[in-house]
C-alpha positions in Angstrom: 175.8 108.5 84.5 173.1 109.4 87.2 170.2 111.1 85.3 168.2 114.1 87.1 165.1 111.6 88.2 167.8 109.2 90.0 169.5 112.1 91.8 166.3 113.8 92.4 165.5 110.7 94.4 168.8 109.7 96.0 168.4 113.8 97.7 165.1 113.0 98.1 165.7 109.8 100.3 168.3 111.3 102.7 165.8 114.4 103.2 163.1 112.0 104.8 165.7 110.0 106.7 166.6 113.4 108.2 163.4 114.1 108.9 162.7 111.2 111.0 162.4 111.6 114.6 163.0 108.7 116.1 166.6 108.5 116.3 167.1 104.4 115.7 164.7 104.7 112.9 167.1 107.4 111.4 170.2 105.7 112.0 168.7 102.4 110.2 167.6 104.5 107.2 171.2 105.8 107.0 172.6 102.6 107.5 170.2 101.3 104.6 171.3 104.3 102.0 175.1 103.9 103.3 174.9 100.0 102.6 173.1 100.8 98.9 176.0 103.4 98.1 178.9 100.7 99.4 177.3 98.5 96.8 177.7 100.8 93.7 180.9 102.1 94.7 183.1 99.5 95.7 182.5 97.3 92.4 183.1 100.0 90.0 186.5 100.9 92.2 187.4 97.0 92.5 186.9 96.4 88.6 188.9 99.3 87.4 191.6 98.8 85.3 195.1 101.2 85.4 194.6 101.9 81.7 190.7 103.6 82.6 191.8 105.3 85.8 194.5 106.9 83.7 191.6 108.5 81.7 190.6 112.3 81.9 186.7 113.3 83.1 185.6 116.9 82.9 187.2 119.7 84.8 191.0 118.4 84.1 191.0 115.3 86.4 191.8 111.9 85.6 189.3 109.1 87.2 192.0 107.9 89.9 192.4 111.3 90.4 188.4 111.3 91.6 188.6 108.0 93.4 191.4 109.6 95.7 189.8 112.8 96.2 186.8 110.8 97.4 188.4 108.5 99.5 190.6 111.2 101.3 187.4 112.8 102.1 186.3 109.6 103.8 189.8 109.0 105.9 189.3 112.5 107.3 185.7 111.9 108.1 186.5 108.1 110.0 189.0 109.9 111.4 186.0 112.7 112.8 183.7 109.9 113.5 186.1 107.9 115.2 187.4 111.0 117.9 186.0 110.4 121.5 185.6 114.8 121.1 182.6 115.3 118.7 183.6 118.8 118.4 186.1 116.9 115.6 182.8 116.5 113.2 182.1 119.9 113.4 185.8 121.0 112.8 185.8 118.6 110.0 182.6 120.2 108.3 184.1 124.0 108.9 187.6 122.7 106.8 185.6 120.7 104.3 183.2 123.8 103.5 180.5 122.9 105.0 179.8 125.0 108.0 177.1 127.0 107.6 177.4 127.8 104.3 176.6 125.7 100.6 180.0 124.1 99.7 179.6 125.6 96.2 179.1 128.9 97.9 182.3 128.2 100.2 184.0 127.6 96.8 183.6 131.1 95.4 184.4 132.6 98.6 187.2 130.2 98.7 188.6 128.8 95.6 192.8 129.1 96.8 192.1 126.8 99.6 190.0 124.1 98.0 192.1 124.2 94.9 195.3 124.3 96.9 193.7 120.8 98.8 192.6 119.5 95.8 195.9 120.1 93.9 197.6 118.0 97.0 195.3 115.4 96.6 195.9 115.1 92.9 199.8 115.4 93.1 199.8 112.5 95.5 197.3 110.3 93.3 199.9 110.9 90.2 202.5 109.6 92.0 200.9 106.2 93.7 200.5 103.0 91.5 196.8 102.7 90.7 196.9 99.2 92.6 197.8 100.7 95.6 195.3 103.9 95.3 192.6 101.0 94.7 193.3 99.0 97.6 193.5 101.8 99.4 190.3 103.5 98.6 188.6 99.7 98.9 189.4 100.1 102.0 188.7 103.9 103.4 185.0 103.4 101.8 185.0 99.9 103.9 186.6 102.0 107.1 184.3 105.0 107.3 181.1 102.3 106.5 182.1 100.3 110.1 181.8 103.1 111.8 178.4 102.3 111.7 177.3 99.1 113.0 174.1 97.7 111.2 171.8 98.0 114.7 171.8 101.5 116.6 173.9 101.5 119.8 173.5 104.1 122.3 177.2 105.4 121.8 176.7 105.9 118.6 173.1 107.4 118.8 175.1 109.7 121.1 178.0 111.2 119.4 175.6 111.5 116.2 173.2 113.3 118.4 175.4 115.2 120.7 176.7 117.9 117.9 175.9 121.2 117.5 172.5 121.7 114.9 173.4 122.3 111.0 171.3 123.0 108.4 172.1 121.5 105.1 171.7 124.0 102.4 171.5 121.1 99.8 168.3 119.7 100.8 166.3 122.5 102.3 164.3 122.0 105.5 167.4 119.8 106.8 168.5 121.3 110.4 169.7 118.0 112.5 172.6 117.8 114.6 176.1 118.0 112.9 176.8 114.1 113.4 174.0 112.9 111.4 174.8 115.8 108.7 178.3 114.8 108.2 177.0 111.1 107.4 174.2 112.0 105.5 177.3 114.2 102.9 179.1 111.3 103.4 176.6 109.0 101.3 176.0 112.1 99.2 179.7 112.8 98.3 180.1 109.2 97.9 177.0 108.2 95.4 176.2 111.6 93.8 178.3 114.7 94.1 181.3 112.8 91.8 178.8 110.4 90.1 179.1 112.1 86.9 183.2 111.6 86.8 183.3 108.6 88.4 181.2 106.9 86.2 181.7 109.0 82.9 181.3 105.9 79.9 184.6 103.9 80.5 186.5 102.9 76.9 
């Protein structure tokens, strides 16, 4: 389980990547945190068994029920990233919660709609064979992570750039354009906001 010091830092890191100005300097910091989040994650989906994704975690869920919520948050956010109209990573953060607001704010204010994605998301992961939900989030984590080439281009610079400015209510201080934001909750929904169930003590 992530303890407070490790999460403390893991915020910590992605508020000084935001805060770096020069934009290939951020992007290599991002790239650097997404690569050191791909290596926690993908292991601990690849060795999962049926029998422990079957298990429960806190708040009703089963674990495959967490790796499928996570990994249909990154299809929808490859699919933003990967949209020649950047206006799609704003649209994505607005659905997602995110727009303007704390998600766990946008919760209270919102709890039929999250629940009513949530409870889709779920109903589907019941009725895939863990195999296939494995393989499958294996490869969204993989997808959204090639986005991002390991050097900066200038296309990519741009549409991370050329968003509209968000401020992260998270990590205070955080006011970059929407691009790098929706990256920087990528990492963060991937390595810390579902640590806890993810990686509750496996029997």
């Amino acid at each position: 389980m992530l303890d407070f010091e490790q999460a403390v830092g893991w915020y910590g890191d992605l508020a000084e990547a935001g805060q770096i100005t020069c934009l290939p300097d951020r992007y290599r910091k991002l790239r650097q945190h997404h690569d050191e989040s791909l290596a926690l994650h993908l292991p601990f989906i690849h060795q999962m068994t049926s029998e422990q994704a079957a298990e429960p975690v806190p708040g009703g869920w089963h674990r495959r029920d967490v790796v499928a919520h996570i990994k249909s948050w990154q299809e929808k956010a490859t699919e933003a990233f990967k949209s020649p109209d950047s206006d799609q990573i704003s649209q994505l953060l607005l659905r997602m919660g995110y727009e303007s607001v704390d998600p766990f704010d946008f919760y209270k204010a919102n709890p039929s709609k999250v629940d009513q994605l949530n409870k889709s998301i779920v109903k589907t992961s019941r009725r895939s064979p863990w195999t296939l939900l494995q393989s499958q989030a294996l490869y969204s984590a993989k997808e959204l992570s090639r986005q991002f080439p390991k050097q900066p281009k200038p296309e990519i610079l741009k549409k991370l750039e050329g968003t509209k400015d968000h401020k992260w209510h998270i990590i205070r201080g955080i006011d970059i354009p929407a691009g790098w934001y929706l990256w920087m909750v990528a990492i963060e929904h991937q390595s810390l906001q579902h640590f806890s169930d993810l990686r509750a003590p496996i029997s």
